[in-house]
C-alpha positions as CSV (number, residue, x, y, z in Angstrom):
1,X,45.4,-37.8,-56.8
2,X,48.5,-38.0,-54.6
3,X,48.7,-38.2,-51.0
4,X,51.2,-38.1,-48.4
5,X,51.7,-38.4,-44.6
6,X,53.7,-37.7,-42.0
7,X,53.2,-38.6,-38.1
8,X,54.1,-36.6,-35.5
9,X,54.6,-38.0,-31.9
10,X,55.3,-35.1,-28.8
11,X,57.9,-36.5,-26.8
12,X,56.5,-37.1,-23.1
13,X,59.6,-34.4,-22.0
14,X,57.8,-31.7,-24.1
15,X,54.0,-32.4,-24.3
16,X,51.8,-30.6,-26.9
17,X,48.4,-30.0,-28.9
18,X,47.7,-28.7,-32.2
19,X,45.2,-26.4,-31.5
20,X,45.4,-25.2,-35.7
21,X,46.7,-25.9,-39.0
22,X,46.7,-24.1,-42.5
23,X,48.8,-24.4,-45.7
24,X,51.1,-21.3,-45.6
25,X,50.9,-20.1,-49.2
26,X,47.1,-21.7,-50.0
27,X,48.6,-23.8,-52.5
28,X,45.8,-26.8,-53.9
29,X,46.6,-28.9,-51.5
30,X,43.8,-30.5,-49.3
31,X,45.0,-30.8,-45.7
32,X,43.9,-33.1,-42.6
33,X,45.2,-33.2,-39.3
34,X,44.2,-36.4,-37.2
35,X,44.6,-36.7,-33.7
36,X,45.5,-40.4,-32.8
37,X,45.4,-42.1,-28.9
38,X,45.8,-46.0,-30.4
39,X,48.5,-46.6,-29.2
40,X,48.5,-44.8,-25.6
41,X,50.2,-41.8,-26.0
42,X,49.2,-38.9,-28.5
43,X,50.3,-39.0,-31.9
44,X,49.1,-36.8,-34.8
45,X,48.5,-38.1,-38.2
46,X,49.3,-35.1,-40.9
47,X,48.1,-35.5,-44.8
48,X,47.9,-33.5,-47.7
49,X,46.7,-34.6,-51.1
50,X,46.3,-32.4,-54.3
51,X,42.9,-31.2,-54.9
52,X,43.1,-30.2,-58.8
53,X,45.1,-31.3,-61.4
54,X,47.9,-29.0,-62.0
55,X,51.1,-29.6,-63.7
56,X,55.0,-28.0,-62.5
57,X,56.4,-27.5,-59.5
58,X,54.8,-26.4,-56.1
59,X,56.3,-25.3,-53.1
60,X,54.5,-24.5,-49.8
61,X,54.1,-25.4,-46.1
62,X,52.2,-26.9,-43.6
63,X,51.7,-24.6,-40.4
64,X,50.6,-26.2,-37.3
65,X,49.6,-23.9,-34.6
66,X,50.5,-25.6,-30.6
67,X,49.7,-25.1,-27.2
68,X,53.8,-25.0,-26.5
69,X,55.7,-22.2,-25.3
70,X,58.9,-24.0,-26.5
71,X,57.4,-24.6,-29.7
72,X,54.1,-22.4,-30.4
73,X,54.2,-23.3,-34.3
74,X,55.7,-26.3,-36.0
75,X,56.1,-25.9,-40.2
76,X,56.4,-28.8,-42.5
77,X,57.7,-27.8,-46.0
78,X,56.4,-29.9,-48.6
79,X,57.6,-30.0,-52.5
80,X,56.2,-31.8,-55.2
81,X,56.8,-31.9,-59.0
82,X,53.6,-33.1,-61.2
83,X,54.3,-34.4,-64.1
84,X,51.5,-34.2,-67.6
85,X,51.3,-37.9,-67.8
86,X,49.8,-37.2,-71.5
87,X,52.4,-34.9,-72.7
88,X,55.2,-37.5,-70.9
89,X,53.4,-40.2,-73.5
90,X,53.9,-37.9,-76.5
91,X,57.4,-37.5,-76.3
């Protein structure tokens, strides 16, 4: 399984909530959105990781829905390339 995060801080100037999130395209991705206060101002802590094993390029993004008129929807794209360890061995 792979994994990968990303965090996203609003800016104090331009304050927001994710109020949603969804891959765009459905891809097999599984996707979390964390909201974070540790450290005194919000932060939000995005992952995805692969759900099945699949093999060749995918290509999707991550839509995050906000309470901003400025910014109403933020999107992430994310590409990945996954590799057939077994077949990689046979060559």
């Amino acid at each position: 399984m792979v994994t990968q995060t990303v965090v996203i801080t609003p800016e104090q100037k331009f304050p927001f909530k994710v109020i949603s999130s969804h891959m765009d395209k459905g891809n097999p991705f599984d996707l979390k959105v964390m909201e974070d206060l540790s450290t005194g101002s919000l932060r939000y802590f995005v992952s995805i990781s692969n759900k099945e094993s699949v093999t060749g390029r995918v290509y999707d993004s991550i839509v995050l829905k906000t309470d901003s008129d400025i910014r109403p929807e933020i999107k992430i794209f994310v590409a990945a390339a996954f590799i057939d360890q077994q077949q990689t061995k046979k060559q």
